[in-house]
C-alpha positions in Angstrom: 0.0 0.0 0.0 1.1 3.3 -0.6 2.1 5.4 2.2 -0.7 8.5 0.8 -3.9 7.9 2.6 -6.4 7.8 0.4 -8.6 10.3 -0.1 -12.4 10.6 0.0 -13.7 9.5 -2.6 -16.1 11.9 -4.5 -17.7 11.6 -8.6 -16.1 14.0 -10.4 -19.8 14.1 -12.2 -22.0 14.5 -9.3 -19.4 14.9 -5.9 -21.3 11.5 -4.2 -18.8 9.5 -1.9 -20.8 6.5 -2.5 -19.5 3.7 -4.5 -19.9 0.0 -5.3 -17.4 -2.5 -7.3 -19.1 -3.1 -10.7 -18.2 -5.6 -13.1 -18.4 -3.9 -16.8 -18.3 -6.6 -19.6 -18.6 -4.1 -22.4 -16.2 -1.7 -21.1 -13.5 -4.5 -20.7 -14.0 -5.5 -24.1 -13.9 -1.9 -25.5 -10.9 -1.2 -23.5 -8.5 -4.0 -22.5 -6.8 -1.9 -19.8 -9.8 -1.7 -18.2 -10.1 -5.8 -17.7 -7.5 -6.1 -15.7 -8.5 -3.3 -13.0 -11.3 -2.7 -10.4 -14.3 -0.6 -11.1 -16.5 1.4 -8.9 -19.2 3.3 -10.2 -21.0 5.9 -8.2 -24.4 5.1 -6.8 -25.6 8.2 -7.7 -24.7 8.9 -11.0 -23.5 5.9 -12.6 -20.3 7.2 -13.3 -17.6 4.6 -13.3 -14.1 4.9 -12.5 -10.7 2.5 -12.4 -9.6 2.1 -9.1 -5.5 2.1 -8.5 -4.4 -1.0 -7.9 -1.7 0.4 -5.6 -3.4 2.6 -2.8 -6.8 2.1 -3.9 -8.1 6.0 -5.2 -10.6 6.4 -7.8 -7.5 6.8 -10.9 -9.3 7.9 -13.9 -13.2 7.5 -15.1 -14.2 5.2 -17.8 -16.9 5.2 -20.1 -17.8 4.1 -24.2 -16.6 7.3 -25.6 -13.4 8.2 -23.8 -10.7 9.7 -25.5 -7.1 10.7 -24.2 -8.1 13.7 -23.1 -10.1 12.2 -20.6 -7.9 9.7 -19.0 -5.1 9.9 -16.4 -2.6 7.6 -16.9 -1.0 8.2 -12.9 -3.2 7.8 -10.1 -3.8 11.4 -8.7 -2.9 10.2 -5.1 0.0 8.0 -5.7 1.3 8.8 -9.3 1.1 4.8 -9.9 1.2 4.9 -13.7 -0.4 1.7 -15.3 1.3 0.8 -18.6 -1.4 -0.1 -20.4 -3.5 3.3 -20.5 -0.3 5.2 -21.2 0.4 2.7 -24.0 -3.5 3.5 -25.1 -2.9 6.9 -24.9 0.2 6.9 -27.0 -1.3 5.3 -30.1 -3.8 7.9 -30.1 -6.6 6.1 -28.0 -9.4 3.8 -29.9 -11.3 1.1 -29.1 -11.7 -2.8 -29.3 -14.4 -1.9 -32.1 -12.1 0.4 -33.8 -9.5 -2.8 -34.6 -12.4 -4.6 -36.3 
């Protein structure tokens, strides 16, 4: 763990501290980064964000039509950087669908 507590939680859409883990089948297939990380989406909102896998902050939020613009590729707490979204984010973003 890191040694940053972590801070509240709080949507970046809404500002609700209340979250549950999701499980996002069409997300993780649009985005393979997103697969291999935790998701929370905010119960009031629906906004859903990757948690870091290091201290365990809301890193970055996720949805179909995110583009690089949108995503951090360090956690904002911790600066843990996660290879695949700054790999993502280097070719220019895109999705699973856009490889068909």
């Amino acid at each position: 763990m890191s040694s940053n507590p972590i801070p509240e939680q709080k949507c970046d859409e809404c500002g609700s501290n209340k979250f549950r883990i999701v499980n996002d089948s069409i997300l993780k297939r649009q985005y393979p980064f997103v697969a291999k990380t935790t998701l929370k989406m905010c119960e009031k909102c629906g906004a859903k964000y990757i948690v870091c896998p290091k201290c365990g902050a809301l890193f970055t939020r996720v949805h179909l039509s995110i583009d690089v613009y949108g995503v951090r590729d360090k956690c904002p707490n911790c600066a843990f950087n996660i290879p695949e979204i700054t790999s993502w984010i280097a070719k220019g973003g895109g999705g699973y669908w856009e490889k068909q």
